[in-house]
N, C-alpha and C positions, 0 to 999 in steps of 0.2 A: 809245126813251127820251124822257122830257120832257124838256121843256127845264128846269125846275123840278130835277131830278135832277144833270144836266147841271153846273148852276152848283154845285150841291152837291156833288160830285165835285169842281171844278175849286177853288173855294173855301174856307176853314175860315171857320168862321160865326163873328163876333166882329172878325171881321180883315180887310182888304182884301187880303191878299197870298192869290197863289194856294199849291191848296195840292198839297206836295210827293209827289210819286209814289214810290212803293217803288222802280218799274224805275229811276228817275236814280241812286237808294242802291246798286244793284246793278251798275248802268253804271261808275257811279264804283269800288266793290269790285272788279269784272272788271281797270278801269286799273291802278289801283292792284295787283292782284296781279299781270297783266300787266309791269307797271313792276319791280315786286319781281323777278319772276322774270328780267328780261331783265338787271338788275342783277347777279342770283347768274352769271345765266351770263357777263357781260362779266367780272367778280370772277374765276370760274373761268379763263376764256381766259385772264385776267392771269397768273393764279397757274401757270399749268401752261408759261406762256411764261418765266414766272422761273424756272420747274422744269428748261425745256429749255436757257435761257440759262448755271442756274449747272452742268446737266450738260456743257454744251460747251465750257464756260470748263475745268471740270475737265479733262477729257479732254484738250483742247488745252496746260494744264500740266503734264500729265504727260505726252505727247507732247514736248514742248521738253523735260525732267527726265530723259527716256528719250536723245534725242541725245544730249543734253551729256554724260552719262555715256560713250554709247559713245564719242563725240569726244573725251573723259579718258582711256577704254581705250586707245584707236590711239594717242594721243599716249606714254603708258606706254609701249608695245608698241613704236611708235619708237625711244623713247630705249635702252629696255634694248637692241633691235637695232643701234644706233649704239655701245652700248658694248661690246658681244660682239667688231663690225668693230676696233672703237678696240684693245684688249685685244689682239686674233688680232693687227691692223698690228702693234703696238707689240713683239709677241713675233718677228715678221717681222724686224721694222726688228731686234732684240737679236742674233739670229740671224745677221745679213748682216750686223752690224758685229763678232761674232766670227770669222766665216771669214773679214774681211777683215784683223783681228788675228793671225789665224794666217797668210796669207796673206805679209803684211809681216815676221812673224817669219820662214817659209819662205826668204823671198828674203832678210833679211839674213844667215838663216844659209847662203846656199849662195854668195852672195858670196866667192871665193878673189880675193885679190890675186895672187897669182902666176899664176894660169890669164889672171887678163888684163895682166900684166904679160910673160908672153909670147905674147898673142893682138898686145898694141900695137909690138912689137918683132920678131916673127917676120912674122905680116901685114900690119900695117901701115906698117912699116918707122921706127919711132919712138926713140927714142935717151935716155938718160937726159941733162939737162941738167949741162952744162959746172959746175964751181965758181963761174969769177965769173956765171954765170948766175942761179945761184940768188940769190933775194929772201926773206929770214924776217919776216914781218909779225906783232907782236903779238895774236893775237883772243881773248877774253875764254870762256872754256868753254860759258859759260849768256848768250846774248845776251837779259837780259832785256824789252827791248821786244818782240823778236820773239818770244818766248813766251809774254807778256802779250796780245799780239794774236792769235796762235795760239788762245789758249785764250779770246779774245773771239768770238772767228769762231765756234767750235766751241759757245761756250754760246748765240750765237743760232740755230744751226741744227738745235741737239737741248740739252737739258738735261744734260750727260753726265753720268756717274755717279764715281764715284774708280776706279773698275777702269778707266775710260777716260783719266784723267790718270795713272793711274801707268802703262798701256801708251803713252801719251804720251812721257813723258820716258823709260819703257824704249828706246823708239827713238830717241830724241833722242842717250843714251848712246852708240847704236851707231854713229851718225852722225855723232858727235866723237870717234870710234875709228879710225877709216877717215880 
């Protein structure tokens, strides 16, 4: 090539500035779509990490959504077995405060005064007291403090029911009979 050529290539005629190659336009286009593209892919990486992040977030609240429920279940499942126990005791405890009602009715009724009025005088050798021995002291049928307390004691240790105060005072009668 001349040199004459040369400058004419490198030159646009009219101008000092040299003059511009196609390859620089194409270097440039290659960046530029290079650039483009490493963009779509960092975009993509974003989007598919939002994708895995809002899948994990999911997953992980429905995980927690899933315990709490069975931890709702066992606690139900508790309770109602706490109140089967409570129910069964309760019909226990009704049960053993009747056969101790019968129990107490049993032995007031097989109390004889004469079987131990000669067990104290035949075995033990006991004697009925002289006249001026005897003392008659006034006592009131229904000592009410002591039945007020009675029936204080009894309502803190169980709620009774009225079957349990009128076996109550049923024995109290027999006990100011005697």
């Amino acid at each position: 090539m001349s040199k004459s050529n040369r400058i004419r290539e490198q030159y646009l005629y009219g101008t000092s500035a040299p003059k511009f190659n196609d390859t620089h336009k194409t270097l440039i286009q290659e960046d530029e779509k290079e650039l483009l593209h490493y963009k779509q892919k960092k975009e993509k990486a974003q989007r598919t990490r939002k994708v895995i992040s809002y899948k994990l977030k999911l997953v992980g609240n429905v995980l927690c959504l899933f315990i709490g429920c069975l931890f709702i279940m066992g606690q139900y499942a508790s309770i109602t077995y706490n109140q089967k126990e409570i129910k069964k005791l309760k019909s226990e405890l009704k049960e053993i405060q009747n056969s101790n009602m019968l129990l107490k009715s049993e032995i007031a009724e097989t109390v004889d005064l004469t079987y131990i009025k000669e067990v104290a005088t035949e075995k033990l050798g006991m004697m009925e007291p002289a006249a001026h021995q005897i003392v008659y002291i006034e006592i009131p049928k229904v000592s009410y403090t002591a039945y007020n307390q009675l029936e204080q004691d009894q309502n803190r240790l169980n709620q009774s029911t009225e079957d349990e105060v009128v076996a109550a005072s049923f024995f109290d009668f027999f006990k100011l009979k005697r």
